[in-house]
C-alpha positions as CSV (number, residue, x, y, z in Angstrom):
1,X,-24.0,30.7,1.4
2,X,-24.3,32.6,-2.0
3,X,-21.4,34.0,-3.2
4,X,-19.3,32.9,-0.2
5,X,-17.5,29.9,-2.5
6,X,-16.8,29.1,-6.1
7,X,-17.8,25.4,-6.2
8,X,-18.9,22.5,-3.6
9,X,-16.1,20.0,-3.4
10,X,-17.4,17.3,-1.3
11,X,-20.5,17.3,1.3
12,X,-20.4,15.0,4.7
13,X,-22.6,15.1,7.3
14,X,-22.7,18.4,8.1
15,X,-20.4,19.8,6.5
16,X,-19.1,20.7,3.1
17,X,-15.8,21.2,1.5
18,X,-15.6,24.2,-0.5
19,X,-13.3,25.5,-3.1
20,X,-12.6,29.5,-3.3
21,X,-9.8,31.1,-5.4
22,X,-8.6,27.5,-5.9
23,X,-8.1,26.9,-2.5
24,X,-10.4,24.3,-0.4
25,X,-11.9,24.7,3.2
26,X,-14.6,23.6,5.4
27,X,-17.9,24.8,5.7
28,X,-21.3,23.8,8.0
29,X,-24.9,23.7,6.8
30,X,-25.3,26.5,9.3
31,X,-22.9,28.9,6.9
32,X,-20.0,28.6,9.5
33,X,-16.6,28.6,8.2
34,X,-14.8,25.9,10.2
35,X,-11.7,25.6,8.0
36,X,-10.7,28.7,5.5
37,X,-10.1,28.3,2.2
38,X,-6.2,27.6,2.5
39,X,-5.4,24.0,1.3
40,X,-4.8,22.5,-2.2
41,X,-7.0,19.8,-1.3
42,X,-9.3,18.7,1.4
43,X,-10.5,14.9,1.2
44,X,-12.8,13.7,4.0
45,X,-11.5,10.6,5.9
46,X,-13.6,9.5,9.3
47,X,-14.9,11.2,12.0
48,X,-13.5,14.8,11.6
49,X,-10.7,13.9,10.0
50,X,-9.7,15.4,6.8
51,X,-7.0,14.2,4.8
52,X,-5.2,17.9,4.0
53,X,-2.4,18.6,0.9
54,X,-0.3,22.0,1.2
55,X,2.0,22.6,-1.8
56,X,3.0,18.7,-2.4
57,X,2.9,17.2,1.1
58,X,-0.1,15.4,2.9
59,X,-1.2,15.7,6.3
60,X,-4.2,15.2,8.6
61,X,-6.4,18.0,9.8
62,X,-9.5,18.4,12.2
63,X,-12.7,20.4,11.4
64,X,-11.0,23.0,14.2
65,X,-8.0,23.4,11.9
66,X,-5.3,21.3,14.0
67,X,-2.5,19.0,12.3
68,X,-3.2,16.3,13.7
69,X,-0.9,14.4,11.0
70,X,2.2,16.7,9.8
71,X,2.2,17.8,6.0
72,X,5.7,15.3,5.6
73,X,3.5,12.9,3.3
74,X,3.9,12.7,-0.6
75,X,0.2,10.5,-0.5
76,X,-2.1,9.8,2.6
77,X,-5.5,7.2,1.9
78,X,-7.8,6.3,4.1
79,X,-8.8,2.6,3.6
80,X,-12.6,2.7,4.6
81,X,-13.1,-1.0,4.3
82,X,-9.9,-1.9,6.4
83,X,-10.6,1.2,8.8
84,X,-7.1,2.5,8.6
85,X,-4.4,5.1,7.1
86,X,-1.8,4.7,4.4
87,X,0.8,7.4,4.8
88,X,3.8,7.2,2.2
89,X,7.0,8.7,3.4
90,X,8.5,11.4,0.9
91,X,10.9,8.6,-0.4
92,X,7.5,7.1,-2.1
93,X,8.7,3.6,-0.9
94,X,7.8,3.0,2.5
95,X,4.3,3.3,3.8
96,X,3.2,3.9,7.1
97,X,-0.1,2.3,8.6
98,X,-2.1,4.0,11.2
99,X,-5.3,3.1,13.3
100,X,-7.9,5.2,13.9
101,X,-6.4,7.4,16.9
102,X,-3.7,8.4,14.5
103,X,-1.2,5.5,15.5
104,X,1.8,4.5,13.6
105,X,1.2,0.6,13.6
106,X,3.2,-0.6,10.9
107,X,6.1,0.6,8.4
108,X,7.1,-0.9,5.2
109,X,6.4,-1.6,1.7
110,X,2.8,-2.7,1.2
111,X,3.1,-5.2,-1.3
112,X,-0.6,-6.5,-1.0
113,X,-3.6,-5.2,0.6
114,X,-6.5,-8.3,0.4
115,X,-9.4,-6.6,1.9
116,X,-11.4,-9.6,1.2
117,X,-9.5,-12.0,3.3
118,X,-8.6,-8.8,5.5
119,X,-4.8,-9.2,5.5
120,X,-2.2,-7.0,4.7
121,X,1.7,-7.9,3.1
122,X,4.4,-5.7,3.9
123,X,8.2,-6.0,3.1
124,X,9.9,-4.9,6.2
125,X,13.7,-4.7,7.0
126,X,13.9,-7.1,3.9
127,X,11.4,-10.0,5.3
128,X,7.8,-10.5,3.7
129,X,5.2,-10.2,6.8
130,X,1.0,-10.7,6.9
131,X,-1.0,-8.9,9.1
132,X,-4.4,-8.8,10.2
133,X,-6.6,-5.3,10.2
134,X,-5.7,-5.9,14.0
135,X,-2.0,-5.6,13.0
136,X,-1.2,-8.7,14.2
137,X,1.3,-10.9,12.6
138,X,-0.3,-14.2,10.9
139,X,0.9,-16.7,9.1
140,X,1.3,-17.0,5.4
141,X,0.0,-21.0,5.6
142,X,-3.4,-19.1,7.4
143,X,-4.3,-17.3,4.8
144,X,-3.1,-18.2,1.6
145,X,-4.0,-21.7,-0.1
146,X,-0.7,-21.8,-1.8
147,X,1.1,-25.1,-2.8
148,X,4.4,-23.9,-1.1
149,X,5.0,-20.7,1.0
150,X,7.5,-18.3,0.9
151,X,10.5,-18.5,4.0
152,X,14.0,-17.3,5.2
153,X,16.6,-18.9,6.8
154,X,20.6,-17.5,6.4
155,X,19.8,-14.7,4.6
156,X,18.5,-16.8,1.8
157,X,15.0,-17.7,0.6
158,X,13.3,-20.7,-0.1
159,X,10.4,-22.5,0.1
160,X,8.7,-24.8,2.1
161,X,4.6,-26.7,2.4
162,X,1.9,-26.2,4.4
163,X,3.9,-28.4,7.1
164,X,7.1,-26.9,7.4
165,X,9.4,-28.9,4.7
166,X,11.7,-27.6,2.5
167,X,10.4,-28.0,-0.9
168,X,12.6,-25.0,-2.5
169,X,16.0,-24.9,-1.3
170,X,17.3,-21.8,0.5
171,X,19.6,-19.9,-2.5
172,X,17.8,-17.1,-3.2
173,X,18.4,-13.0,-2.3
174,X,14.9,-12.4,-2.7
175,X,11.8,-13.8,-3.8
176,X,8.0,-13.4,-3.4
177,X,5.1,-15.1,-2.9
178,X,3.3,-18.1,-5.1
179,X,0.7,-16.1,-7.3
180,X,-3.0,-16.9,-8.2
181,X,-1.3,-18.4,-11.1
182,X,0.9,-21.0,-9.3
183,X,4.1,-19.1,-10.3
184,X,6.6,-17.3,-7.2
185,X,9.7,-14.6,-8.7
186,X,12.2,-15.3,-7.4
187,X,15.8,-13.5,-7.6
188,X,19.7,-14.7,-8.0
189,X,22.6,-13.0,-9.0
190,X,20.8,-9.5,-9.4
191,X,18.3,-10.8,-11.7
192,X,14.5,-11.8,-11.4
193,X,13.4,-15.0,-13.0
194,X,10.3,-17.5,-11.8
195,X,9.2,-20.7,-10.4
196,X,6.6,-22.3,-10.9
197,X,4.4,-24.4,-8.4
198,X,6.7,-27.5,-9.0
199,X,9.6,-25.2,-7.7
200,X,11.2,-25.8,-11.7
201,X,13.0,-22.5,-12.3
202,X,12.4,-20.8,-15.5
203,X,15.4,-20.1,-18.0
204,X,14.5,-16.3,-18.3
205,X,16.3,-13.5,-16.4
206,X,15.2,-10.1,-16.3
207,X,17.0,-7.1,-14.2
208,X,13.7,-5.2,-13.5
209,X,15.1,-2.6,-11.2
210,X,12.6,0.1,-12.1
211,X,9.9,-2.4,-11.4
212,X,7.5,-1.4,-8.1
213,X,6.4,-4.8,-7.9
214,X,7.9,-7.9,-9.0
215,X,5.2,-10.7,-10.5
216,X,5.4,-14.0,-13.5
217,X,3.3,-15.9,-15.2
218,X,5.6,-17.9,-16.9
219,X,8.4,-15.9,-18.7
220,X,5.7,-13.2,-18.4
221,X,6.6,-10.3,-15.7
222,X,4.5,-7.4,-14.6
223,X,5.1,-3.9,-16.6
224,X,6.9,-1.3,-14.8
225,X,3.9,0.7,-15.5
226,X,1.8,-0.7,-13.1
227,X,-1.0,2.0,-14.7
228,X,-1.4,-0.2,-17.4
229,X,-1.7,-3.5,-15.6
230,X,0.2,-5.7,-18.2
231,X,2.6,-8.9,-18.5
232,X,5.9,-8.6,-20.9
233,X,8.9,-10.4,-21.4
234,X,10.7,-7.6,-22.2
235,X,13.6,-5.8,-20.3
């Protein structure tokens, strides 16, 4: 194989990704090209899968070259411990979730993936849903050991216990779920301010619109940067 690539970028099973002229392909331990050296990046996913980038879009290849996934992705990851595929759509909101065989099972905004409790929140078509790696729907009350839990009724949000009663009146456009930290965001009249696990609404209001995800600890709210992993109180 001397000669025949630049640098080794990954190795699995029996086969290696290569890198030549800056370009990646697939190669066996028995010198056979399976894949030429015409992607930006080759990641290995499962199986034969490889998770392919041409230019700025993401697909899914085979070690026989086929798209098996189109290159319409701006970010494709394979969650190994769930045993499925994240695919975000080019408008880097919405995220689709495939099995195994490639299927679309789910479309939304991922707002929490908990692989130790092996549940997934999404936001879709403006409702907060939990599903199991199965993709099935479960309940919030099933997983989550939360003093009050997060529901919909009129359009509104509210809260209610672990038995159904209304403990946080339905007059919010949005909201999200109790933290770790016993707090919940909540939103009215285009801003975002916080409960906490009393249902007492803070006095701080904060617009956030450039914020990805939406989180208090008191007065504190996530950064937009979500990089840095911090809590402000600034606008």
């Amino acid at each position: 194989m001397e000669n025949r690539f630049d640098d080794v970028k990954e190795i699995n099973s029996d086969n290696l990704t290569f890198i030549k002229d800056g370009k990646c392909g697939i190669i066996n331990t028995q010198q056979e090209e399976k894949v030429q050296a015409e992607y930006d990046d080759l990641k290995y996913a499962f199986g034969d899968y490889y998770i392919a980038k041409k230019g700025d879009k993401y697909g899914i290849i085979n070690t026989s070259n086929e798209t098996l996934l189109p290159f319409e992705y701006s970010k494709i990851t394979y969650r190994k411990n769930a045993g499925f595929i994240e695919a975000e759509k080019e408008d880097n909101i919405n995220t689709e979730i495939l099995n195994d065989k490639l299927e679309k099972k789910l479309e939304g905004i991922i707002t929490e993936l908990n692989e130790l409790k092996a549940y997934i929140r999404m936001r879709i078509n403006d409702e907060y849903k939990y599903y199991n790696f199965k993709f099935e729907e479960i309940k919030a009350g099933d997983i989550l050991t939360n003093t009050m839990f997060l529901d919909k009724k009129d359009g509104k949000y509210g809260y209610i216990d672990s038995i159904g009663n209304v403990v946080v009146d339905y007059i919010y456009e949005d909201a999200q779920e109790q933290n770790s930290y016993g707090y919940a965001a909540v939103k009215q009249d285009g801003k975002w301010t916080y409960i906490d696990s009393n249902g007492v609404q803070g006095t701080e209001k904060y617009e956030l619109k450039n914020n990805t995800i939406i989180d208090f600890i008191g007065r504190w709210h996530l950064a937009e940067d979500l990089n840095s992993y911090y809590y402000t109180d600034a606008e």
